[in-house]
Structures are given as structure tokens and as C-alpha cells.
C-alpha positions as CSV (number, residue, x, y, z in Angstrom):
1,X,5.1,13.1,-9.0
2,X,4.3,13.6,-5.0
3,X,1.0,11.8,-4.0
4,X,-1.5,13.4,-1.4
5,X,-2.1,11.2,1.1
6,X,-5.4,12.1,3.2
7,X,-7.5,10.6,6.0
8,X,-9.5,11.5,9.2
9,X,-7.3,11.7,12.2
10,X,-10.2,11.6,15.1
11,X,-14.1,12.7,15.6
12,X,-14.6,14.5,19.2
13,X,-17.4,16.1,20.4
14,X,-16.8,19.7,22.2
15,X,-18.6,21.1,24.8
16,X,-19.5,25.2,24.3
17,X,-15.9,27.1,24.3
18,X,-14.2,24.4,24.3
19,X,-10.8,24.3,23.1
20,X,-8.6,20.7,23.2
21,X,-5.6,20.2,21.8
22,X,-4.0,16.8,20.2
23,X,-0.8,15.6,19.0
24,X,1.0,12.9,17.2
25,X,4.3,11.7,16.6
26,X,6.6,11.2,14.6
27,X,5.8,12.9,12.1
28,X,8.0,13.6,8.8
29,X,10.2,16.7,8.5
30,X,10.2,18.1,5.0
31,X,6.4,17.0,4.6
32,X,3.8,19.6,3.5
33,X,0.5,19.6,5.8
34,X,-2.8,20.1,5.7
35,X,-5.0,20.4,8.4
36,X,-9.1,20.8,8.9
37,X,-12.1,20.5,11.3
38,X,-15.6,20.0,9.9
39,X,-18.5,20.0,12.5
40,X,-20.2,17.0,11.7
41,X,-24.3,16.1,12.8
42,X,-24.0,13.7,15.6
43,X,-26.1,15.5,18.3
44,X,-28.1,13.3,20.2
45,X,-31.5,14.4,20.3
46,X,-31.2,16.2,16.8
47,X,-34.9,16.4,15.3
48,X,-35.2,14.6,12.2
49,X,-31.2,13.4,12.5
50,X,-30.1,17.2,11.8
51,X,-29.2,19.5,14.9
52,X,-31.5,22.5,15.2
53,X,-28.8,25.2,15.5
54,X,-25.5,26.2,13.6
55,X,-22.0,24.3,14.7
56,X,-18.9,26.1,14.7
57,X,-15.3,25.2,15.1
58,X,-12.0,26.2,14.2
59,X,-8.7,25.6,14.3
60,X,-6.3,27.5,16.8
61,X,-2.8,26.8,17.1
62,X,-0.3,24.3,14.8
63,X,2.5,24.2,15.9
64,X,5.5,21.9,15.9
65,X,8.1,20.3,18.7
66,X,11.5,18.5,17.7
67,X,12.4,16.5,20.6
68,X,15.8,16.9,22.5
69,X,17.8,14.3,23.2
70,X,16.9,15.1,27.2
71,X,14.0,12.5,26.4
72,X,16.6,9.2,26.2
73,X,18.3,10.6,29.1
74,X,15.4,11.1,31.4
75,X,13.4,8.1,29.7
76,X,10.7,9.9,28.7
77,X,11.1,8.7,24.8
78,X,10.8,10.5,21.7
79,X,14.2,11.4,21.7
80,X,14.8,13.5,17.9
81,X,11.1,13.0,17.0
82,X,9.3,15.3,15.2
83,X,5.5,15.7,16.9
84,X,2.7,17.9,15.4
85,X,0.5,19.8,17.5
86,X,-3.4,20.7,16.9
87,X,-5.7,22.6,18.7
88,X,-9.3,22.9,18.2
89,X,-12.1,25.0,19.7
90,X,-15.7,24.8,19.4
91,X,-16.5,28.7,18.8
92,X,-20.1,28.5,20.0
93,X,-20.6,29.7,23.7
94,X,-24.3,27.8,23.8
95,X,-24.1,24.9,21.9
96,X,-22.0,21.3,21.8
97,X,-20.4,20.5,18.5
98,X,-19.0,16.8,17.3
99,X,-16.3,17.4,14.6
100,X,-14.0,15.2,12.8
101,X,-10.0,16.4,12.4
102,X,-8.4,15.6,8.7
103,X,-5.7,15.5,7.9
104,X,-3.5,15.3,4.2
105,X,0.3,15.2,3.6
106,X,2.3,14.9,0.8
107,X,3.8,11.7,0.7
């Protein structure tokens, strides 16, 4: 039987609108994904440790690159790697947002 394997991948804070994008490699082809955002409370300045208005983010884009073999030749590395893309946005056009990015896989 396939195990889930699970973990945060990275906390960031946004600024309003925001959007940033991250990636990692390599990754495993044939693996099934799993990707979310969470706004976590980690505004400085919150009264009583909780932030006064609501926090919104999302996720945009996943997407996926296999690297060409033009990466040995031109020395860039990665040649035949498999890298995951992820791109997150803070939807709030007032307010900053800190979130944490999971991710699970089956392993």
C-alpha cells in the first residue's frame, strides 16, 4: 500500500496583491501531488496575538518543467530533471498575509 508523505515546504509573508512564485527540483515523475496555502497569524502588531482583519491567499498556477538536455550543454544543470512550479498570491488588496505552503506526495 502507497504511503502519504506530507510536510511544510516554506512560510512567507506577502505583501497586498502579491503574487510569488517558487519551485523545486527534482521532483518524482509518476508521483501524485498535493498542494496548499494556509494563511497563518504572524502579523506583527496583531492585538491580543490574532490579526484584526481576514487573510486570504490562494494558489495560482502549478505547473511542471522537464529539463532538456540544453542544461549540460550550456552548464546550466538540471539536465532531464523534473521541477515543480507553485505560485501563490495574497488575494487581499489592503492587507499583508504570512502563509505556510504544504505540501503531500505519495510516496
Amino acid at each position: 500500500m502507497a504511503e502519504v508523505v506530507y510536510g511544510m515546504w516554506l512560510e512567507l509573508h506577502l505583501q497586498p496583491g502579491q503574487e510569488i512564485g517558487w519551485f523545486f527540483e527534482p521532483v518524482r515523475q509518476n508521483t501524485v501531488r498535493w498542494f496548499t496555502a494556509v494563511p497563518v497569524n504572524d502579523v506583527v502588531g496583531a492585538f491580543d496575538g490574532f490579526t484584526d482583519y481576514d487573510q486570504f491567499v490562494e494558489i495560482t498556477r502549478i505547473y511542471y518543467v522537464l529539463k532538456g538536455d540544453i542544461h549540460a550543454r550550456d552548464g546550466t544543470g538540471g539536465a532531464r530533471d523534473l521541477q515543480v512550479n507553485v505560485f501563490v498570491k495574497n488575494s487581499s488588496d489592503t492587507n499583508p498575509v504570512t502563509y505556510q505552503l504544504w505540501v503531500a506526495e505519495v510516496a
